[in-house]
N, C-alpha and C positions, 0 to 999 in steps of 0.2 A: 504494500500500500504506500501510496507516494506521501509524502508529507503536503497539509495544505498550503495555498500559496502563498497565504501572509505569514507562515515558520520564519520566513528568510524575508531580509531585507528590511523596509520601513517597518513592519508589522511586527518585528518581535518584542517590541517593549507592550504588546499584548501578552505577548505569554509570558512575557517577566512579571510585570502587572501583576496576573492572577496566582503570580507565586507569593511574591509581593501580601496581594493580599491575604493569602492563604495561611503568610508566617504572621501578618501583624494580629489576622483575628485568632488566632490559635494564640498570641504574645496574651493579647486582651483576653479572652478568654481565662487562661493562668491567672493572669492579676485577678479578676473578678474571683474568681475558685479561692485566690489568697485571700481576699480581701471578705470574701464568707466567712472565713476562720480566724479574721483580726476583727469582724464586726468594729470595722470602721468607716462612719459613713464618707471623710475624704477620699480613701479609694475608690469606694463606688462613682462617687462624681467625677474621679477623676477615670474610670474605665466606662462610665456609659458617654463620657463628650467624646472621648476616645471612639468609640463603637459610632456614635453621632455620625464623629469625618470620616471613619473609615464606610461607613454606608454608602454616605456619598460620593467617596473613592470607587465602594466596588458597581456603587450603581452605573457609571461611567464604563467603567472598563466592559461590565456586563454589556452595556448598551452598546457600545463600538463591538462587541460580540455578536453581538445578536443581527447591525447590521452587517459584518463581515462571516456570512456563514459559511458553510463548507461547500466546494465547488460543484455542480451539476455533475459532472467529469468522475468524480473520487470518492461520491456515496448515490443511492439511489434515492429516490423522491420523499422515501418515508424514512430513511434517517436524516436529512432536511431537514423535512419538518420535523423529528424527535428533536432534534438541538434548538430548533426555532421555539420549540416550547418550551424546554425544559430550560434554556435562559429567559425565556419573557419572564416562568416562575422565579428564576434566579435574581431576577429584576423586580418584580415585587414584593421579593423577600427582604431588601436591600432598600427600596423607597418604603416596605411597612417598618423598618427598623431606625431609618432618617424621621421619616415623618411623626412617627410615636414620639420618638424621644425626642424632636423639633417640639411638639404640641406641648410635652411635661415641660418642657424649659419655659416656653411660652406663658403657658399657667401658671406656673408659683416654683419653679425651682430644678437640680438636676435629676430629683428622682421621680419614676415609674409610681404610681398605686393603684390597686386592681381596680378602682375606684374613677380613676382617669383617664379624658377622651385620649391621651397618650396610647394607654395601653389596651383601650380599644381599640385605636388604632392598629398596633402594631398585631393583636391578636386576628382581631379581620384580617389582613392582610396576609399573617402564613395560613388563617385558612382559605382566603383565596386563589393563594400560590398552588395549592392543592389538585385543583385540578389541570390544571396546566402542567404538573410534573405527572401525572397520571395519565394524560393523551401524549406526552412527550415516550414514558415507558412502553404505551400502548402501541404507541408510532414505533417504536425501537425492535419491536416482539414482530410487527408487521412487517420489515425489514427482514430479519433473520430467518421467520418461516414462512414466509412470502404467502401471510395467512391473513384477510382483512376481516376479521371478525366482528360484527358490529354489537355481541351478546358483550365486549370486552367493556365496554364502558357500561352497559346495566350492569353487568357483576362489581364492577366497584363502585358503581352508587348502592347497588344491594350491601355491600359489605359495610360501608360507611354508614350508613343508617342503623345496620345492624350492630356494628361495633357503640353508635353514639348510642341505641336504644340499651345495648349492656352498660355500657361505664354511668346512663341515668340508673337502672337500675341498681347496677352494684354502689355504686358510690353514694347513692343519697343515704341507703343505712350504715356505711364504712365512714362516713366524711360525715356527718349529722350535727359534728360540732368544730368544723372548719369556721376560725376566725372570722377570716375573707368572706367566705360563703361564692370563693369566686370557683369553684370545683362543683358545684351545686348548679353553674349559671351555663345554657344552653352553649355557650363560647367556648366554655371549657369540655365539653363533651363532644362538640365541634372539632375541636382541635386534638381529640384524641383518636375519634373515626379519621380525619386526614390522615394521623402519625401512623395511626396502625397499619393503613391500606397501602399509603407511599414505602414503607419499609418494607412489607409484605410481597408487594408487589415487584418491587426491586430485586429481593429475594431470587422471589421466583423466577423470574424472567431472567437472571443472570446465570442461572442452573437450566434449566425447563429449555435454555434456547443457543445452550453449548457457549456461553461467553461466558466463564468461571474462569477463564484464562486471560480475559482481557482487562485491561487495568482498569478501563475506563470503566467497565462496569461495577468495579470495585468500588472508585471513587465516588458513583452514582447512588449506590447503595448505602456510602459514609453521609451523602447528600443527604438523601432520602429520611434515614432513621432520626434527623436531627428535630421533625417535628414532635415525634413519638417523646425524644426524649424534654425537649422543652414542655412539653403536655404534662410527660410525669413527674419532672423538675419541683416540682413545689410539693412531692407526695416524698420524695428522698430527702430534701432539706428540711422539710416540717414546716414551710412557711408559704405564704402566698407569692403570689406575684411580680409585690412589688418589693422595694429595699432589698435584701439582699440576693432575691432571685431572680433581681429585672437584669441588672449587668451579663450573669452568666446565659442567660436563654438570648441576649442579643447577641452574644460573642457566640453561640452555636449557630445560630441562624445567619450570621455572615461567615461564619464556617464552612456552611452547608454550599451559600452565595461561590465562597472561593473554589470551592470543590467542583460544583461543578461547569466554573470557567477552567480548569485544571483539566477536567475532563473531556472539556471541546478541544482544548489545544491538543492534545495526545493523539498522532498519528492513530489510525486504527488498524488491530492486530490482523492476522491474517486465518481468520476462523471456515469452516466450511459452512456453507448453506443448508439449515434443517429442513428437513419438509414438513408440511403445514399438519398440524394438530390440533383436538379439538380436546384432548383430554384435561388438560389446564383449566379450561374457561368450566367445562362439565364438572370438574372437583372442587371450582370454588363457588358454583351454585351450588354443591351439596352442600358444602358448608355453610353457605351463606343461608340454605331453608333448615339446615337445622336449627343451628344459632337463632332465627327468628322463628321459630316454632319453640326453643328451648322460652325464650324470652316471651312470646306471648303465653304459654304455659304456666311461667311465674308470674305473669301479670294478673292475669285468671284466678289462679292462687291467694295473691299477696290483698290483703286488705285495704292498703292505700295505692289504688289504682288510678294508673298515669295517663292520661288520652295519650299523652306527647309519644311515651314510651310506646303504652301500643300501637299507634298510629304507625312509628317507624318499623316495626317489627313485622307489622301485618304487610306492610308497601313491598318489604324486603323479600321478605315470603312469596308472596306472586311476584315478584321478579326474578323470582330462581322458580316460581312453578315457571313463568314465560319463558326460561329457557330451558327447564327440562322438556318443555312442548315443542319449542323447538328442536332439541335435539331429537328427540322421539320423530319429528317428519326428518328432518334431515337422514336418519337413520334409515328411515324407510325410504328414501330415495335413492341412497350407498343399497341400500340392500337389491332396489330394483335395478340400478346400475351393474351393480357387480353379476346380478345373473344376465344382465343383458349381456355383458363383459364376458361372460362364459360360456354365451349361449349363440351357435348358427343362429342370424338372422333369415337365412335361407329355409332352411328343414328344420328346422326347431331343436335339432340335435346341439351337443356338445361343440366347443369348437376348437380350435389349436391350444390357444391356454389352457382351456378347461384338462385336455388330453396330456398337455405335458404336469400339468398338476398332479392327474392323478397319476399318470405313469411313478414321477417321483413317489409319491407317499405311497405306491405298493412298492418300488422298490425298497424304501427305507425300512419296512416289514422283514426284510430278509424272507418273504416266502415266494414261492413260483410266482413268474407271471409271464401274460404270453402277450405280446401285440400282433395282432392282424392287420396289414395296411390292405389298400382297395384303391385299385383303381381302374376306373371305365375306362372300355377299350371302343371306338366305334363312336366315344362321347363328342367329339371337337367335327367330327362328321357329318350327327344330326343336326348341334348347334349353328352351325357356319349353314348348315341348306335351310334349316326353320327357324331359325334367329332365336335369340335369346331366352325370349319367353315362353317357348317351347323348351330351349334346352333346362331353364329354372322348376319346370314344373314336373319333367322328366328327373330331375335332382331330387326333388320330392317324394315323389314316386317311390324313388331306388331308395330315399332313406326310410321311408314307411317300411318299406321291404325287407334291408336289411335289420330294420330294428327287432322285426320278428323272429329273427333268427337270434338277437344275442341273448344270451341268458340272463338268470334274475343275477342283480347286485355289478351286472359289468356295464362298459359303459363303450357308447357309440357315439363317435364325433366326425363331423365334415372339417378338414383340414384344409379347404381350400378348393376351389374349381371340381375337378371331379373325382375327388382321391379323398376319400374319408378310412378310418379309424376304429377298433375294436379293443377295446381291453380285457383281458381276459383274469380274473383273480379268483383264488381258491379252489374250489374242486371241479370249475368251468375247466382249468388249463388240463385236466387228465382230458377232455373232452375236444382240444384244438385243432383235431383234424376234420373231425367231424363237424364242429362251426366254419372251417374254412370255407367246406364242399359244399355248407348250406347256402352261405352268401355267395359263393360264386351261383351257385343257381339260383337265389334269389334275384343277384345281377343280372339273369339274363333270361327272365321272366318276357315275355311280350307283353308290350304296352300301347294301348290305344289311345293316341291326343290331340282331341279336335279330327279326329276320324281318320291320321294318320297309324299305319300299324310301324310302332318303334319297336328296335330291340337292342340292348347294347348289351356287351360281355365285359365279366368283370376278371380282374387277375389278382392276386390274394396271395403274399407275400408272408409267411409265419415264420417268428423269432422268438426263443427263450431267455429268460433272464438269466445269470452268472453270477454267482455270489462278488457283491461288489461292482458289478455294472452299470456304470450311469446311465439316464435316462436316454439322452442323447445316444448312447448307441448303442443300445435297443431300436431304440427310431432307424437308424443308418441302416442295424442290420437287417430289420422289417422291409426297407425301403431296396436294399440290394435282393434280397429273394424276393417280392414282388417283381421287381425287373424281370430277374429270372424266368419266372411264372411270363411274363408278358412277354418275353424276347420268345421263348420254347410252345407257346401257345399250349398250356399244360393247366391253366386256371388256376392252382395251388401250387406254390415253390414254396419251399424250406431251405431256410438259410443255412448254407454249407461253408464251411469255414475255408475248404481251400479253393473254391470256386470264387470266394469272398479276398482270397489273395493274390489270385488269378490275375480279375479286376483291380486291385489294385496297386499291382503291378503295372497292368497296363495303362494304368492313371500314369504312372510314374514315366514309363516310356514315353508316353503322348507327351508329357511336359521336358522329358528329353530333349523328342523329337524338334520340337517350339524350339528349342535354344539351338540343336547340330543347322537346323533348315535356315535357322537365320544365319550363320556363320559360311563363308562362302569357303573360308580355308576348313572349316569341321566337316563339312559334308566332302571335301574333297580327300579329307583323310579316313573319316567313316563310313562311308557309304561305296564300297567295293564292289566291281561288277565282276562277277564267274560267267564261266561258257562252257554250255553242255553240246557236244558234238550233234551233228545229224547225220546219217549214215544213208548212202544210197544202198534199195533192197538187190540182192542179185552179183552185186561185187563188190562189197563194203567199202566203197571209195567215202571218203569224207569229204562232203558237197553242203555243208554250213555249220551256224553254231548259232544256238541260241544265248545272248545277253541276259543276264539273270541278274535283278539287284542280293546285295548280303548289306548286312548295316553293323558292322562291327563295336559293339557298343563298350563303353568305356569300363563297364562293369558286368554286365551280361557277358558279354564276349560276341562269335559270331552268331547273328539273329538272319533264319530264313524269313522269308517273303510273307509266307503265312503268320509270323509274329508282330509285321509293322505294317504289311502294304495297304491294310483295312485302315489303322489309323491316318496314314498317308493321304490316301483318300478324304476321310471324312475329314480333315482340318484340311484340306484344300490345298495340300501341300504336293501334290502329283507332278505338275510342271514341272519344278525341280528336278526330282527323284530323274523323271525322264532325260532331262534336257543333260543332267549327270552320268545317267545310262548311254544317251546317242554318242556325246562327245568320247567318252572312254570308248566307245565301240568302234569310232572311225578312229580313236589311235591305232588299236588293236589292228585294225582291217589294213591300217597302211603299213603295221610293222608285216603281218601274214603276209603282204602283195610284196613288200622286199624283200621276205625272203623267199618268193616264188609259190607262195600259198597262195593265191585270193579266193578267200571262202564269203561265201553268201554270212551276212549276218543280220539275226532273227530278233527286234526289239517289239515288247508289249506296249500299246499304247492302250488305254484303260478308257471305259467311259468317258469319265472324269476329262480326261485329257481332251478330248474331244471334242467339247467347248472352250478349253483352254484362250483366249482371244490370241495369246503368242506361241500357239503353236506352227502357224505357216513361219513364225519369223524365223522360231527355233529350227525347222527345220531349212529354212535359208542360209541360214548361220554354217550348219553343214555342209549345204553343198559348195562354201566356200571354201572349203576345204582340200578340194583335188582330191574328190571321190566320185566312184563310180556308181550312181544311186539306184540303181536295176541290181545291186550287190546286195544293199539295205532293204528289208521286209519288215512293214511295219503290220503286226499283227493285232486283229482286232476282231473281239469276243462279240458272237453275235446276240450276248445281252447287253453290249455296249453298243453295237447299232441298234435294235429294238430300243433301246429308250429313247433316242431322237432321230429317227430312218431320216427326215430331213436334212437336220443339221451335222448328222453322220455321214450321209449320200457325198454334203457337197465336202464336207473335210476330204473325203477319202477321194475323192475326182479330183482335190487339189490336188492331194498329195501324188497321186498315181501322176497329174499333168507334171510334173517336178521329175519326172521319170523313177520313183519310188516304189517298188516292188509290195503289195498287198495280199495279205496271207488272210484268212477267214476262220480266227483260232477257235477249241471249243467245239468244231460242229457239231451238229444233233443234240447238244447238252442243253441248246433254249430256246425259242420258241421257232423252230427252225421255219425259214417260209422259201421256197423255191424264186420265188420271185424275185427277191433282193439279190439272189444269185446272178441274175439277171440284168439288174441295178450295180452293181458295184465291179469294177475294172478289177478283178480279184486275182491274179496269177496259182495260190496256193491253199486251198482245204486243210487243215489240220486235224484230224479226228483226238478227241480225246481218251484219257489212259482209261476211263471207263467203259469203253468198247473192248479195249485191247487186251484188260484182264476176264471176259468174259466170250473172247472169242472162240477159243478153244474148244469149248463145252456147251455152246448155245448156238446151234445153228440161224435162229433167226439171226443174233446180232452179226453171224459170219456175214449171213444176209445183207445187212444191211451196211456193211462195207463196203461188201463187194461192185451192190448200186451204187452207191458215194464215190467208186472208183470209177466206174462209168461215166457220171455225170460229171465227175472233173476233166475226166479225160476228151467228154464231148465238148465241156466246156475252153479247152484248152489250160484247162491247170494242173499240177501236181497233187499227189491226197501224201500228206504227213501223219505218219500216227507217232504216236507219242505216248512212254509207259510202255517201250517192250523192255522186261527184261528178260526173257529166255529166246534161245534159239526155236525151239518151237513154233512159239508168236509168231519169231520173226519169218518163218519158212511158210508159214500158216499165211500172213498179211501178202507177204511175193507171191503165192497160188491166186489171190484174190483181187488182185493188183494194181496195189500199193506202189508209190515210190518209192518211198523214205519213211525210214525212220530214227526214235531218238526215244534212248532212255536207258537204263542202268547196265543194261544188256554192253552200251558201250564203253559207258563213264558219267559218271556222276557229273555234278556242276563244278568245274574247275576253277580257282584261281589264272587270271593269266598266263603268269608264267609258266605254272604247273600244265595248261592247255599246250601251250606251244610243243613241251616236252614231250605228253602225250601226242600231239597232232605229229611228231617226226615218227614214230612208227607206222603208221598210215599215209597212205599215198592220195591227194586231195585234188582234185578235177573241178573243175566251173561245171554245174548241172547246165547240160542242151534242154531249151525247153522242149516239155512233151509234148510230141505233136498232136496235131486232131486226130 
């Protein structure tokens, strides 16, 4: 916290000042204190003219306070106004202490008598001050718990009444033969409800609002107690008011004045912010309807009955019932709050809070528990074609539905859109496969709405608790066997722990990935390309090789295709990967052609890639290379042309116009159509290993090769199968006929260097194309 801006510069003989004053009224005070126990009236005269100047000292300083208050900037609106009050009181504590003893000099001399408009004066005036240091603490309380209570000022008019309705009561039979009879006079009972409330409340609010640590609030409270003790000042020394007790109750009351300009000056500590409470204001209406219930009780009682007294007692009373009436609707407003708070406004069910609520308190049980997540499948389908308020009432539906199924004592919540929540506890969880299989079928009930027939399917993800497992993942792990369940189309998954490290692992590689893809030196050291032979059928010549990514990972080690090229994919990172497979391939191709190889080489380009927007560049890029691009076969899976036959048609007619050799990978494995056979400048058919391990034994599939061979060969292409590994196969695919082949039969997927080695055993020839 900064210091305010008058600390420094013209403005510090302000906080000198208020020290200043704080040592001289505490000097005068002392002498007053001696000057009680030498019962001599020259001191008194000489400590209350003392008290007289110093009033008017602190009245000054107060007032150059009060205009110089704390900056917008360095406190908030309601500690402002707390110091703007609690000096205005500082300030008529200060003129009631001038002016009193101004009026006693006036009338007849330097002392006080309880009897004089002096000390009228001066007693008005600290009960005045009263409430101004009471909206100043109020204001301070409203600051700290950013809580604007407006029950805070009826509780301390309740307490004040009730405190001045006891001190009549008690004191008229304790005091019955007070001299003065100024303890008997409604002023003085006035001034003892102030003292109690401002000390009390001082108290509390310095405790109650976490500033026990702050000085100021210290000072505020030495402030405070100073009325109480002036009030009981003449019940300690045995005398009234005036003579020997007028001196010292002035020197506390500009005590109270310095303290709390002391108070303002003080940088303020650095506390945290409480949040708003209501139990403070609710504890001191109890007390405040006791006390005036205790107090009309004795009035009731007692023989010389007081209007004054009960009048105050009964006011007090329905001022603490107005705010237990209060509290009571407020109560039932939190209460209707909080279930709104916990309740789907959608299906009427539980909702996210509600669910992780309870999840935690049956964890903290230490006994079983199961969570069932849910979530519609088919949901984002209906909504988007029937709009929303079909989809809302269809959410309804499905929670009526599922609710039937959970059993007594657990609890079903909607977590959001269309993924709701089961908790399972007690002798429900021996039962959690059988609630899963319910709600999935409950999910996928048919529904009729507005005369449409709906139906959506639901996938149900089940997880157990672990001794010591947090709520949170229990959720994660509900939420990973759901996937499950919905990835496998199986309605019900159970969470498996290494299917569960599987994923996330694969988390971990995906966020690998994200860092090698963006590093253009990483991927050039990580991302390895091998080459698996192609073999012509009939004289094992070696007539290409397929380009194979590997991603050598810095902790895994080497990762096949099967382990990354899915996530490649789906973050969109394919370009790359390819653009890193061509260029290593046309090295490759120009080291083979010098040293009198020149083999065909066979690269995947992926759906994905296909829309790539730089893909024609990418491949520009290559043919500036000094290559021969009828050597290059760009291979493409015919569920990578099925997804956009347009925008696949014209890539691949680019590419073919580039003089780039097109292979047709995959055949018969997706939705195969004759037609696009037709459509696409294709040079090469590939059959997949799925054929090849079933050719042996299945004469249909022999079948169906041996047509594919046909039709390549009408078409003027080669047929590649792929996945021989025995000779068998291989003598089997030549009868049927086949070109080429490629698979373990030959060689696995080589590292470069390692191919080259293997490629000098075998004698390699440029494939003539097959004629018609």
């Amino acid at each position: 916290m900064t210091q305010p801006r008058y600390a420094t510069g013209a403005g510090r003989w302000i906080r000198r000042a208020s020290i200043i004053g704080l040592i001289l009224s505490a000097l005068t005070l002392l002498g007053a204190l001696g000057a009680v126990a030498a019962t001599a009236n020259a001191p008194f005269a000489l400590a209350e003219a003392v008290n007289c100047l110093l009033a008017a000292y602190l009245a000054v300083v107060t007032g150059v306070l009060l205009r110089r208050n704390r900056r917008q900037d360095e406190a908030g609106a309601n500690e402002i106004q707390a110091w703007r009050y609690l000096l205005l009181g500082a300030l008529i504590l200060t003129v009631a202490v001038f002016a009193g003893q101004g009026a006693a000099l006036l009338a007849h001399g330097p002392y006080l008598a309880g009897t004089d408009l002096g000390w009228v004066v001066f007693t008005v005036g600290c009960i005045a001050a009263g409430p101004f240091f009471y909206h100043g603490l109020v204001r301070w309380k409203q600051e700290r718990t950013a809580l604007a209570d407006p029950n805070d000022i009826l509780n301390g008019v309740g307490a004040w009444m009730v405190v001045v309705a006891i001190a009549n009561a008690v004191h008229q039979p304790v005091l019955a033969d007070d001299p003065t009879g100024y303890w008997r006079t409604e002023a003085g009972y006035a001034l003892i409800g102030t003292g109690v409330v401002l000390f009390g409340s001082a108290v509390a609010i310095a405790n109650l609002t976490g500033l026990a640590s702050d000085a100021r609030a210290w000072l505020l409270t030495g402030a405070m107690a100073t009325p109480l003790v002036v009030a009981l000042a003449p019940l300690v020394l045995s005398t009234g008011p005036q003579a020997h007790g007028a001196a010292a109750t002035q020197g506390l009351i500009l005590v109270a004045a310095a303290l709390i300009g002391l108070a303002h000056q003080r940088p303020a500590d650095r506390t945290e912010l409480l949040p708003a409470m209501t139990e403070t204001t609710t504890a001191s209406a109890l007390t405040v309807l006791t006390a005036g219930l205790f107090v009309l009780i004795q009035q009731a009682l007692s023989s010389e009955q007081s209007v004054l007294i009960t009048g105050l007692a009964a006011a007090a009373a329905l001022g603490a019932c107005y705010r237990f009436v209060t509290v009571v609707r407020d109560l039932a407003v939190l209460a209707r709050a909080r279930q709104e708070a916990r309740t789907d406004e959608l299906t009427g069910a539980a909702n996210r809070r509600a669910m992780v609520t309870a999840i935690e308190q049956g964890l903290a049980q230490n006994a079983p528990v199961a969570l069932l997540l849910i979530d519609l499948d088919r949901f984002k389908l209906i909504n988007d074609r029937y709009g929303h308020s079909v989809g809302d009432r269809l959410l309804q539906d499905v929670s009526t539905s599922f609710a039937r199924h959970v059993p007594p004592g657990c609890l079903l919540a909607r977590l959001g859109g269309d993924e709701f929540a089961v908790l399972l506890t007690g002798a429900a969880v021996g039962h959690v496969e059988q609630t899963a299989h319910d709600l999935v079928e409950a999910g996928a009930t048919y529904r009729s709405l507005d005369g449409r027939p709906l139906r959506v399917y639901a996938s149900v993800g089940v997880a157990l608790n672990e001794p010591g497992m947090p709520g949170v993942e229990l959720m994660r792990r509900a939420d990973v066997a759901m996937y499950r369940a919905k990835n496998a189309g199986a309605g019900v998954g159970r969470y498996d722990p290494d299917l569960d490290a599987a994923a996330q692992e694969e988390l971990e590689l995906a966020e690998d990935m994200q860092w090698t893809f963006s590093q253009p030196a990483a991927v050039a050291e990580q991302i390895r390309v091998f080459f698996q032979p192609q073999v012509r059928i009939g004289d094992d010549q070696v007539v290409g090789a397929e380009a194979l990514a590997r991603w050598e990972h810095p902790r895994h080690g080497l990762l096949g295709p099967s382990r990354f090229i899915d996530l490649v994919e789906n973050q969109g990172l394919m370009g790359i990967l390819t653009e890193r497979v061509l260029h290593e391939s046309v090295t490759q191709w120009q080291r083979w052609r010098a040293a009198g190889r020149p083999l065909r080489v066979s690269v995947n380009l992926s759906a994905g890639f296909l829309a790539e927007p730089r893909l024609l560049e990418i491949l520009d890029d290559v043919l500036e290379r000094d290559i021969d691009p009828s050597q290059f076969v760009m291979e493409i899976t015919e569920t990578g042309f099925m997804a956009d036959p347009q925008l696949a048609g014209t890539m691949i007619r680019a590419m073919a116009e580039r003089g780039f050799a097109i292979s047709i990978d995959d055949y018969g494995t997706g939705y195969s159509s004759l037609s696009y056979l037709n459509d696409i400048p294709a040079t090469e058919l590939k059959i997949d290993r799925t054929f090849t391990q079933r050719i042996l034994h299945d004469e249909r599939t022999a079948a169906i090769v041996a047509g594919t061979a046909q039709i390549a060969h009408r078409l003027g292409m080669r047929l590649l199968v792929e996945g021989v590994e025995d000779p068998d196969t291989l003598a089997k695919l030549g009868d049927l006929g086949c070109d080429e082949a490629q698979g373990y039969l030959f060689a696995t997927p080589l590292p470069k260097d390692a191919f080259v080695t293997w490629l000098e055993r075998y004698p390699s020839v440029v494939t003539p194309r097959v004629p018609v």
